[in-house]
N, C-alpha and C positions, 0 to 999 in steps of 0.2 A: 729205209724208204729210198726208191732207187728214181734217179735223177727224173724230171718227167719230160717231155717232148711238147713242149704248148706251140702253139700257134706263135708268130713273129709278134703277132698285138692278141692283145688277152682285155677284153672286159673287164669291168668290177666284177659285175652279174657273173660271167662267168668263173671269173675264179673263184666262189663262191662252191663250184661243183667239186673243184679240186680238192677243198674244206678250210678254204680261206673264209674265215669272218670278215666281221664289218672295221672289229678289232685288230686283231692281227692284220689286216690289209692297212687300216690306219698306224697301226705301232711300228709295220716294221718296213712300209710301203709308201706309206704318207702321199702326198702328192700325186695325178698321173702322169704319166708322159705326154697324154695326148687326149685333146676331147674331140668327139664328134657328136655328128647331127643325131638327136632322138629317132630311130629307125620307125617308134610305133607313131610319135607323134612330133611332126618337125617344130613346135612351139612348146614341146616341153623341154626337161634337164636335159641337158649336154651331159652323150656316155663319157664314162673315164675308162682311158685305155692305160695299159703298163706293158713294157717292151720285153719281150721274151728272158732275154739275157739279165736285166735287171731282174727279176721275178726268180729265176734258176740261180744266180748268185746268194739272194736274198735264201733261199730255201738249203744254202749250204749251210749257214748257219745252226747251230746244235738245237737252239732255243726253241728257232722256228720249224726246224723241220719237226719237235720231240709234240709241238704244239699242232702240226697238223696231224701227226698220227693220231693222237689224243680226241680230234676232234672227229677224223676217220672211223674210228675204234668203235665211239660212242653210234655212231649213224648208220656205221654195217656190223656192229657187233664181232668183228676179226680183227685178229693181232697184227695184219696188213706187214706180214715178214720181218717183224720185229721179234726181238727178244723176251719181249712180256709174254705171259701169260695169262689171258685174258678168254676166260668162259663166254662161249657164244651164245645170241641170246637173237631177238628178234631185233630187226633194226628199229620197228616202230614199236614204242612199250605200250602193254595193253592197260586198257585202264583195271581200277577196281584192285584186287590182292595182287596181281599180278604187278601190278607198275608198281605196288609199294614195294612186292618182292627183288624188284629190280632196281628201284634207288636203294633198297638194303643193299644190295650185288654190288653196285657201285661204290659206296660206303666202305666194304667190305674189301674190294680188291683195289682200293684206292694207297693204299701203305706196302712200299717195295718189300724186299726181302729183307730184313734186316738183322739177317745170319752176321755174327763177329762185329756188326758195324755197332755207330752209336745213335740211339735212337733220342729225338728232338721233338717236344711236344708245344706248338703255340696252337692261340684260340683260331687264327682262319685263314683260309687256303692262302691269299695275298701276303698275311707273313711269311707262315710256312716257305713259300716259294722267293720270297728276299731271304730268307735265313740260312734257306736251302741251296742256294746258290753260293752265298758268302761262304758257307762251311765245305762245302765239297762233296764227294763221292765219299768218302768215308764216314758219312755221316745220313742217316733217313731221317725228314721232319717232317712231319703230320700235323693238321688240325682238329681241336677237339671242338670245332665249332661251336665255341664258347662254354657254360656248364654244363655236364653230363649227369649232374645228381643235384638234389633241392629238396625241401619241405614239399610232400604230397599237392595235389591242386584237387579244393573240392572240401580237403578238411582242416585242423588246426596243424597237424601234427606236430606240435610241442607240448610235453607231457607237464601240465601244471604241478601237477602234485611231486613230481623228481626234480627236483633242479632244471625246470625249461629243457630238460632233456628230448630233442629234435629226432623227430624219424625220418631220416631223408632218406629217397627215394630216387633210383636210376630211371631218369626219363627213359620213356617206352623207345622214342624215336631213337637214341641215341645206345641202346642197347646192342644192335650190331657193331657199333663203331669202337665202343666202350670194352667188347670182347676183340674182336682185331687188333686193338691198341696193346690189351693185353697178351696177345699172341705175338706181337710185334716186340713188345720189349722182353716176354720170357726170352726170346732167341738171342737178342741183344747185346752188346757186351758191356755198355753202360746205357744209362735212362739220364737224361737230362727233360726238367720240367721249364720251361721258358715263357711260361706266361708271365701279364701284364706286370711291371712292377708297382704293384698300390695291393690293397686290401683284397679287393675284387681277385686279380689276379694269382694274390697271394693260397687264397679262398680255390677256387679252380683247380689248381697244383694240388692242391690237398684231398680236394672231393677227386679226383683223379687218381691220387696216389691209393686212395681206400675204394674206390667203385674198384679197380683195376687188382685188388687185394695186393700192392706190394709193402702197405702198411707194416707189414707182419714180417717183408722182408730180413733178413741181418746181413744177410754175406754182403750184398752189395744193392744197397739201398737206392730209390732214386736221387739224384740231386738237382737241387734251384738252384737256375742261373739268371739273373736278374741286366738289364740295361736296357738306356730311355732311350736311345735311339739306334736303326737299325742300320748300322754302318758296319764297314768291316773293321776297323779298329777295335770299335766299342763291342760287337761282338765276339772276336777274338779277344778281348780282355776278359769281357763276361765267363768265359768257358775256361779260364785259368785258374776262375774263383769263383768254385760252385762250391755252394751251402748244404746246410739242411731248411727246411720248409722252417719258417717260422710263424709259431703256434700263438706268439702275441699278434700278431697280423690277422691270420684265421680268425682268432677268438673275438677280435673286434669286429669282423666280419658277420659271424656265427651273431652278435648279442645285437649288431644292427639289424640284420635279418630277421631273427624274433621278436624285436622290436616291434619293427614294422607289423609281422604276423600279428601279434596281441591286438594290434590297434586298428588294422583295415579287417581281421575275420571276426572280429567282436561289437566294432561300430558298425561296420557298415549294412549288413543285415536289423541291426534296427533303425539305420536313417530309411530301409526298404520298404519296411514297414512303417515309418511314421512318416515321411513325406511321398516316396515314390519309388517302385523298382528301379536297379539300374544304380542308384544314387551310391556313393561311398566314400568313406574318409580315408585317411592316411596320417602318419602321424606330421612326415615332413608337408604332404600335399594338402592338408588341412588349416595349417598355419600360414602358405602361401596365400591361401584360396584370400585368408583374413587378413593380407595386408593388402590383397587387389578390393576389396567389400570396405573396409575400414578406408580409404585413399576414396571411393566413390562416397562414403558418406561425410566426409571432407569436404568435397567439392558438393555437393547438394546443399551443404548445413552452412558453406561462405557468404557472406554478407561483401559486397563487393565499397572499398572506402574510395571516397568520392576525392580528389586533387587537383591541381591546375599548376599549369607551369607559362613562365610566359618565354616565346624565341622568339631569337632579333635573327633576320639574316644583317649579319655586317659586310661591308665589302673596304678590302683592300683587295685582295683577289678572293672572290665571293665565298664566305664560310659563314656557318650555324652559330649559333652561341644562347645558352638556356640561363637567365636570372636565375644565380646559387643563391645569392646572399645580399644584403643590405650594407653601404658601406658601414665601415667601422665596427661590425658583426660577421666574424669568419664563416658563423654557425649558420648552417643551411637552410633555407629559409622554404618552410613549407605552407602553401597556401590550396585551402581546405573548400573554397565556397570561390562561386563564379564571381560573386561580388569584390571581393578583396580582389582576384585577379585583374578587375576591369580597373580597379581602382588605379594598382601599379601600372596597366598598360597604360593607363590617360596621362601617368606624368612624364613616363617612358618614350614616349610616344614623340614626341617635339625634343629628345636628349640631346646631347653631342656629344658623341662617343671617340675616347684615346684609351691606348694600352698603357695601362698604371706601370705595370709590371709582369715580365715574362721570367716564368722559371721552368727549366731544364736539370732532366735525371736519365742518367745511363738507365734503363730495364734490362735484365737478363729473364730470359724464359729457359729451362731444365727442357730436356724432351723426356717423355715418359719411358716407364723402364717396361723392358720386353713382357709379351703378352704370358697372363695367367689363363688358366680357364674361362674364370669369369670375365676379366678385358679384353677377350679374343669374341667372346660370345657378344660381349655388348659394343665390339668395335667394327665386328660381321655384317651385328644387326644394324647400325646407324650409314656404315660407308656402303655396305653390300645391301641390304635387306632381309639377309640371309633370317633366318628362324634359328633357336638356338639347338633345334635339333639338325637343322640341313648342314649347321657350323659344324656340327660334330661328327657328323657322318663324313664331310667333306675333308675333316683334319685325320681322321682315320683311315682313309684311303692315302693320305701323303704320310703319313707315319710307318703304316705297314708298308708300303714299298709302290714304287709306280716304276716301268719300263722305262728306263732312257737313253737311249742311242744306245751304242758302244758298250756304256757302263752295264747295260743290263739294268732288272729290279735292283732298284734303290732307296731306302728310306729318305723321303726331303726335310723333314723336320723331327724333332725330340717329341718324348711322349705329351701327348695332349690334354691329360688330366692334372694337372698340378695346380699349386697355389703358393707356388714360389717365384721369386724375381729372378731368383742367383744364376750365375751363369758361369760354366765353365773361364778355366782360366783360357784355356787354349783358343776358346771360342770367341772369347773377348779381343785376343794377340791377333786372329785369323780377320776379324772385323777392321781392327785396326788399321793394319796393312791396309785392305780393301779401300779404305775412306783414303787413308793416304796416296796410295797410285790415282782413285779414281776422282777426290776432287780437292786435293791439294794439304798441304800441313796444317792453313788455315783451320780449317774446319776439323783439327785433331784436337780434344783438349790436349793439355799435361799430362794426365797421369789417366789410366782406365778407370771409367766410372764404377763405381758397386751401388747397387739398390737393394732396399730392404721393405719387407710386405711390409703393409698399414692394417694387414687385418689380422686381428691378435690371434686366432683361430687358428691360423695358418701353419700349416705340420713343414712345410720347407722338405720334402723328404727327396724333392727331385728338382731337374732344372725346369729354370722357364719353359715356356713355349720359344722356339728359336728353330731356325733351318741347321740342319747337318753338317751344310757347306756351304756358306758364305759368298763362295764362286758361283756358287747356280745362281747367278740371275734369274729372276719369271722371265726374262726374254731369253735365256739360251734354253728356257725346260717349256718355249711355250710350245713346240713341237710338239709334246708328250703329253701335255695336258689337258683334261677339259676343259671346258670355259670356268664353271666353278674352281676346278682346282687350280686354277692360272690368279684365280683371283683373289682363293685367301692364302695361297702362296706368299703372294706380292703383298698382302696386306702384313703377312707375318716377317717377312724377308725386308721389306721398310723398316718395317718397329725396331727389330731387332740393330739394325744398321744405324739408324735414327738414334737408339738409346747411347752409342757409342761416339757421336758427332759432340761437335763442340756446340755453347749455347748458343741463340737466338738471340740479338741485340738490337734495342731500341731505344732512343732516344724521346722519354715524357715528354711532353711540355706542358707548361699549365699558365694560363692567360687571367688575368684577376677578373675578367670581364664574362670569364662562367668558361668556355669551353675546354677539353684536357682532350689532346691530340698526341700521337708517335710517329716516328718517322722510324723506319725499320734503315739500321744502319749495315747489318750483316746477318744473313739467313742462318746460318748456323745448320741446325737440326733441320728446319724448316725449307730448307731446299729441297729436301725427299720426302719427309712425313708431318704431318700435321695431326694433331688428334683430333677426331668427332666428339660434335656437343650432342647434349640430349636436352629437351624441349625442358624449358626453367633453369638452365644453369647459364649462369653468368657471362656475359660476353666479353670479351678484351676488348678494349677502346680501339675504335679502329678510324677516327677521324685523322684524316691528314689535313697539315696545318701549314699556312706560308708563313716564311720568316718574317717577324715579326721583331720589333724593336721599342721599347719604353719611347710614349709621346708619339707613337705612329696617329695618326687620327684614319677613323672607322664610317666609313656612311650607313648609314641604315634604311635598307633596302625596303624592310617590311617589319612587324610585328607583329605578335597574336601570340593570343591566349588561350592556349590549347587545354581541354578538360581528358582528365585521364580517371581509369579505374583501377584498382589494385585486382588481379587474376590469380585464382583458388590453384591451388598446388596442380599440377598436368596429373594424368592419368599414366599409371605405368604402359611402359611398352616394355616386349619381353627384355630388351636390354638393360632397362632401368629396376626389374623384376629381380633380373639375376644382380644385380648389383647391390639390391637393396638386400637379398638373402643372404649375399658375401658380407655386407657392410654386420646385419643382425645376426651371424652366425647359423645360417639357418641350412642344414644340409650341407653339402660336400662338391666338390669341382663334379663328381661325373654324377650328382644327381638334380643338378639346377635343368637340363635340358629336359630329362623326363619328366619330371614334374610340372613344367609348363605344359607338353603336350597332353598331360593326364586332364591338367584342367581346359584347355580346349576341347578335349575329346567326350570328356563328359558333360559338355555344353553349360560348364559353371562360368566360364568366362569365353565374351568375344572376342575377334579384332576388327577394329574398325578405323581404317584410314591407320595403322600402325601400332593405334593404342588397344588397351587391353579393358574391356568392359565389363562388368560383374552382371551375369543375368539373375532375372527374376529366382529361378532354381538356387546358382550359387551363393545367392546371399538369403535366403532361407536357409541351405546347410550353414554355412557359416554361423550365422546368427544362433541355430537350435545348438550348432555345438558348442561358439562359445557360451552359451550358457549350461550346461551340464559337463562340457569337459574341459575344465578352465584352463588346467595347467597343460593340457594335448596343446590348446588354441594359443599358447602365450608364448609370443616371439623368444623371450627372453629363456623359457624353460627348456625351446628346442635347443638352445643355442646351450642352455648347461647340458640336458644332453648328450651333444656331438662333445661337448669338453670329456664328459665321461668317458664314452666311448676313444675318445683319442688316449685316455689314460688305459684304456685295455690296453691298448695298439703298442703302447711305451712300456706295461709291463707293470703299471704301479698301479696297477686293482686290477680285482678278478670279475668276470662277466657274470659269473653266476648271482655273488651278492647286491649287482649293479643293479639286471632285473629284477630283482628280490625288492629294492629299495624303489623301485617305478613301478612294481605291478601291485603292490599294495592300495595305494590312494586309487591306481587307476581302477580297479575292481571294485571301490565303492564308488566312485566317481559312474560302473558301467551301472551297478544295479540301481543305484537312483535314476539316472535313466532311462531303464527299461521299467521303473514304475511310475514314472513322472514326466516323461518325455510326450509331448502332445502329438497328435496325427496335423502335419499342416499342409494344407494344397497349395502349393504354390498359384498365384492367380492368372490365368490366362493372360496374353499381350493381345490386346485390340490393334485392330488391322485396320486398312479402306479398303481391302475386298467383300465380293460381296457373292457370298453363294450361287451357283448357276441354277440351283437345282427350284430353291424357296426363296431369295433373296435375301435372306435373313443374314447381320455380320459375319466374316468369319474370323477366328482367333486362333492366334499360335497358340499350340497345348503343347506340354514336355514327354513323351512316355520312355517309353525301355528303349526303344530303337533311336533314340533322339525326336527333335523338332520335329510340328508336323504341325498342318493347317486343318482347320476342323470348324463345321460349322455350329453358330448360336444356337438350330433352333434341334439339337440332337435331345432325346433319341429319338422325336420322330423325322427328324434328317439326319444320315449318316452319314454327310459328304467330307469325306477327308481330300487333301492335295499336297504331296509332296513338297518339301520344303528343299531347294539346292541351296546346300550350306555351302558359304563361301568362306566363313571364318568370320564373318563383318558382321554379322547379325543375321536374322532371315532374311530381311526384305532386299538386302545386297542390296539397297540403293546405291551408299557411295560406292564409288569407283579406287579399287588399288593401284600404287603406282606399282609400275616393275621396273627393273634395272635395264627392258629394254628400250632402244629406239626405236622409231618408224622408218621406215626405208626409202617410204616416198618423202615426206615433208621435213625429218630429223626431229619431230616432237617427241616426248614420253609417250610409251604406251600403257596404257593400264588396262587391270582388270576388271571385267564384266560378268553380269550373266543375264542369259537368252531363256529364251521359250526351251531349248534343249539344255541348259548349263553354264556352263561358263568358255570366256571364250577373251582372248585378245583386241583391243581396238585402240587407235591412234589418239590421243586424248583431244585433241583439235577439232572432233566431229562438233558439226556437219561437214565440216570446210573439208577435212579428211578421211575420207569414210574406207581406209585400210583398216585389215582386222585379219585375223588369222587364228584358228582353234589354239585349244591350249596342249602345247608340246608335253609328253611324256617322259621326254629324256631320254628315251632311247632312238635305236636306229633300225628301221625297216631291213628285215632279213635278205628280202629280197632286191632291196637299191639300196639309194644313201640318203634316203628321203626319213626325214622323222616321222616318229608315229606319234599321233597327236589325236587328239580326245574329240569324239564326236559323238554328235547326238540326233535321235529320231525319235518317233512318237513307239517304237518298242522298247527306250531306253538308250542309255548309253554304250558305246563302245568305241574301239579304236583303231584305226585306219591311217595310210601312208600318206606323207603330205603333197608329195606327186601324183595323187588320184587327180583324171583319172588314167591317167600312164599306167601307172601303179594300183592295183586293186587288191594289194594286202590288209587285211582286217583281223580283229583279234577279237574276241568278247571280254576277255580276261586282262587284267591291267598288265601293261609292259612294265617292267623294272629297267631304270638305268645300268644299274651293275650289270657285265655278263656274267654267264655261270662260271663257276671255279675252277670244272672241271674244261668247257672244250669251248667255252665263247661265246657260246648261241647266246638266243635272245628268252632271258628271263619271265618269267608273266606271274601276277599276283593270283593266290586264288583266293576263295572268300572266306573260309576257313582263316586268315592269315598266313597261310605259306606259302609259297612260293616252287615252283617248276621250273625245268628248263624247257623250250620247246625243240630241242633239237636231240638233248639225251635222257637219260635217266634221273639225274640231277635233280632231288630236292631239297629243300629247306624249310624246316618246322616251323610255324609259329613263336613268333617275338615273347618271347615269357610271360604272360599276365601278370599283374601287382597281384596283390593279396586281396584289395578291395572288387578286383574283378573276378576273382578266382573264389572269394566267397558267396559271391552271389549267384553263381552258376550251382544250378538245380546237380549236374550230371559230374561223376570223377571220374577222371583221366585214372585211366587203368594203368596202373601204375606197378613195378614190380619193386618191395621192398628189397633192401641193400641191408649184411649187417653193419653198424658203427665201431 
């Protein structure tokens, strides 16, 4: 690409024509030199200018220049004087066979030449391109965008009567890519597999190795190269000490995945049939469902116990104080009935109060050890809000690698599925340092701390959660990052720092006259991070206390006798969810996230104000199933289970006989069942709406497509009304907080929904009537205006938030991520895949579970593979 001639000042807007994104203008441009007045309208955005010379320097760069061909290429279909060769094609892809033929094309001439070189396989472009960069020109690395072969969709295919013998099949989509890949490592001179290090990834490498036929290989087989985080180090070490594929990994893999098969393509078409289409179990998602159903019949069945306590305000310098005990009785003295209470305030009441005796104890507090899976997920959802699937998406983009300055793609943290504490030695010495320059020797213990999991389950097979490098502040990468990933950055990069600080020190006191106060002598840990509580856990004493001395005399300001209730256990919220699956062995680090959104998504559970609430629907499956499939539903079985399965993984049993000993009970367990199991309707939710049409109530019904509003007096009114699901219930009464603030007033804003959806507002109304649609996450192609979610009486869609400056509009949902290949701006379709709107670029459908994929009428045409 030959240097280009701009204008002295250059637009955003325009450099956009050059094939600057919104991306690349932020990654490698950041900031502009200059704003000016909005030309179309002088009260809207100030344009961003950037100075010639800046702009042409920046385009010297290899990265950036290789990134605007790329983005060229895809927009005029020409190799624009480069060295590639790239088949011309229409700039604009036509729909229909045509546009598929041309994300195949893409697909296709997406993997260089890889005559003599070594060819590097990870699951998605973001790796590939940190892996690829670390390794060099001597090496080509590809993504196989995740697995390329699986269990058919539509039927069981696992053959009961052979040994659970599996017919996996090369997804359709992935069938160009699957021949490419293999055209790419025949030429090759070595094959290196680099996917995930866990099960999963272990599983991927394999189905790879046998779609691709090098299975059968001898002369020079592929090899697994394995490491948790994407650094040059640890990569360059990985590739010193490559393996073979390990078949105990696979096969724990293989007997989970059939697992699952058995249990969502054989339940779930009879929950279709006895309660409602749509409906379906799981073996992990079904035992969830029954510890959120089980926790709400908890709190319905409490009988709340009646107490009383009586407080003095005492004044030396003004403090609380609550009657523990009677003298001469240490034993805490509980009073049960208002009368007894009144009794002790009448003698109380006229006392003269002095301190008997004061006692004092050093406290030390530990800080928590660096994040697992699970305490990443639940520490997201309490400080951030985050959802344990946004956690996870969000830790996967800083794993696989993000742009930073200078450095180029870089991984910022270790892999993100684990369920270990441990932490490099080097990583531990690298922290160390860090606390010592940056907040003195004090705050160093002795010696490096070491932690060890509390949950017996726990395989240890990798490290913590922990950053790469200890020197990246969140404030020197906040440049780079989005606002999300700036946040669980810092949230991980604390922890981690935090675990390695000396303790937290405080001084008890305890006064015989009832109250127990601390005075915090030295922060310790607690200068940087603090842990989140979650709604019923136990609070540290946090009354501060003046000195105090034996024989001080106390006046007594007030008294009263306060009546108290004892409060039924909280409702989970998804943090407490996953914690409770870790604590009961339930499932696996990378399948607590999916499993929650399974169950919001099939409307078995709400959220509402944070917590997680069992609907009418989810506790009817629950309930039919734990009665017919006792040992599916019992927290305790899943949990031997996953024990099982971990003994695949280590090698000390074989998977065949595992299933052998599980599907026995569960097939009499299916056919009683299917002759015993009742038809039950779940019963309609009563409303205060009231039909337009007859007036007659109207009530929430459940069908296939989800909630929906419907009226009393059907069938001879058949007025139905969409229902805008917020997560919170139907009727979205309450309001969500978010993690933002108001611009005008600095109050929270929370979430709403309108006559069109939902939508932003200042929580202060009426007083503050700011509001603002709800953002998408992305960024208008055409400004730097978000596009955010709107709505009319033809439905939803989505629009720049500079309108009306800006009159870009979309039908189809924006994706935050750009495309992989050249930037543009992403969009959902309703299928579940996703486009790019700028090239060729698509992306299949998210995998269905088993329970989705059984109840679809239609199969994915599918080309078998041999095994």
């Amino acid at each position: 690409m030959e240097e280009r001639d701009y204008p002295d000042i250059v637009s955003r807007s325009a450099l956009k024509k050059w094939g600057w994104t919104d991306t690349l203008i932020d990654r490698y441009l950041g900031d502009p030199d200059e704003l000016g007045t909005n030309p179309i309208s002088p009260s809207g955005p100030d344009v961003k200018y950037y100075k010639k010379e800046r702009i042409q320097e920046t385009e010297r760069r290899s990265e950036v220049k290789e990134a605007l061909v790329k983005v060229l290429e895809k927009r005029n279909g020409s190799a624009l004087g480069t060295d590639r060769k790239t088949p011309s094609r229409a700039s604009s892809p036509k729909r229909g066979k045509t546009s598929q033929r041309g994300a195949r094309d893409s697909i296709a001439h997406r993997i260089g030449a890889a005559s003599g070189k070594r060819l590097v396989i990870v699951e998605s472009p973001a790796k590939a391109r940190t892996v690829g960069q670390i390794l060099g020109n001597r090496y080509v690395v590809t993504a196989s965008q995740g697995h390329v072969r699986d269990l058919p969709k539509g039927k069981m295919g696992v053959d009961l009567d052979n040994d659970f013998e599996p017919s996996y099949v090369t997804m359709r989509d992935k069938m160009p890519l699957v021949k490419e890949i293999k055209r790419a490592g025949d030429e090759a001179a070595d094959i290196y597999l680099a996917t995930d290090p866990d099960r999963e990834g272990e599983a991927i490498s394999w189905h790879l190795q046998t779609a691709a036929g090098w299975d059968k290989a001898t002369a020079n087989p592929p090899k697994r190269v394995v490491f948790h985080e994407i650094t040059k180090d640890a990569v360059e070490e990985a590739f010193k000490h490559p393996r073979e594929i390990d078949m105990k990994l696979v096969n724990a893999q293989q007997a989970r995945r059939i697992l699952d098969r058995l249990v969502g393509y054989q339940i779930s078409p009879l929950l279709g049939k006895r309660v409602q289409r749509g409906t379906s179990a799981g073996r992990v998602q079904s035992v969830s469902l029954r510890l959120v159903t089980d926790r709400e019949k908890e709190i319905q069945a409490f009988i709340p116990v009646e107490s009383w306590s009586l407080d003095a305000e005492l004044h030396k310098a003004a403090d609380q104080a609550a009657l523990h005990s009677i003298k001469g009785n240490r034993q805490r003295l509980t009073i049960s009935a208002e009368e007894e209470a009144r009794g002790y305030e009448s003698e109380l009441k006229e006392a003269a109060y002095a301190v008997a005796e004061v006692r004092k104890r050093e406290v030390r507090q530990r800080p928590a050890a660096p994040f697992t899976t699970s305490t990443l997920q639940q520490e997201a959802g309490r400080k951030l809000r985050f959802t344990a699937q946004r956690t996870m998406s969000v830790a996967q983009q800083l794993y696989e690698g993000l742009t930073v300055g200078s450095e180029g793609s870089v991984g910022l943290i270790t892999y993100m599925r684990t369920d270990s504490v441990q932490v490099a030695e080097t990583a531990v010495q690298e922290a160390r340092l860090y606390i010592g320059d940056k907040y003195g020797k004090d705050y160093l213990p002795d010696k490096p701390r070491a932690y060890r999991t509390r949950t017996k389950s726990a395989q240890e097979a990798h490290e913590a959660i922990r950053p790469t490098a200890i020197g990246r502040s969140p404030d020197s990468l906040k440049p780079y990052l989005t606002t999300e990933q700036f946040r669980l950055y810092g949230l991980i990069w604390a922890r981690m720092l935090a675990s390695q600080m000396a303790d937290a020190l405080s001084d008890a006191t305890t006064v015989n006259i009832g109250p127990r106060g601390s005075v915090l002598k030295f922060p310790g840990f607690r200068t940087l991070y603090m842990e989140g509580k979650d709604e019923g856990d136990a609070e540290e004493a946090s009354n501060s206390l003046p000195e105090l001395a034996v024989g001080d005399a106390l006046n007594c300001n007030s008294l009263e006798a306060n009546q108290h209730f004892t409060q039924p256990p909280p409702r989970f919220t998804e943090a407490t969810l996953v914690k409770a699956m870790e604590e009961r062995g339930i499932g696996r680090p990378s399948t607590y996230a999916p499993t929650i959104g399974v169950l919001l998504a099939r409307n078995y559970v709400s959220k509402e104000n944070n917590s997680l609430h069992p609907s009418l629907l989810g506790t009817t499956v629950s309930d039919l199933l734990t009665q017919f499939f006792t040992d599916i539903m019992d927290p305790d079985f899943t949990a031997y289970m996953e024990e099982k399965l971990d003994e695949v993984s280590q090698g000390e049993r074989e998977w065949v006989p595992m299933l052998q000993e599980f599907y026995g009970p569960f097939a009499e367990h299916l056919d009683n069942a299917n002759e015993n199991m009742p038809r039950v309707k779940p019963e309609d939710e009563a409303t205060d709406e009231v039909c337009e049409n007859c007036e007659k109530p109207m009530v929430i019904k459940t069908g296939r497509f989800g909630r929906f509003m419907a009226c009393t007096g059907y069938p001879q009114c058949r007025t139905t009304r969409q229902i805008k699901e917020t997560g919170e219930g139907a009727s979205a009464s309450a309001d969500t907080e978010t993690d933002e603030i108001c611009e005008q007033c600095g109050k929270p804003m929370v979430l709403k929904t309108g006559r069109f959806g939902q939508f932003i507002a200042c929580s202060d109304y009426p007083t503050c009537k700011n509001t603002h649609p709800m953002k998408t996450g992305a960024k208008c192609p055409l400004c730097d205006g978000d596009l955010v979610e709107r709505g009319s009486r033809r439905g939803v869609f989505y629009g720049c938030s500079n309108y009306p400056e800006c009159k870009y509009t979309n039908n189809r949902r924006p994706l935050p991520d750009p495309c992989p290949e050249c930037d543009g701006l992403m969009v959902g379709n309703r299928d579940g895949s996703s486009a790019c709107t700028v090239c060729a670029w698509k992306a299949a459908a998210p995998e269905a579970t088993d329970a989705e994929a059984s109840g679809s009428s239609q199969e994915q045409e599918l080309a078998t593979v041999g095994d």
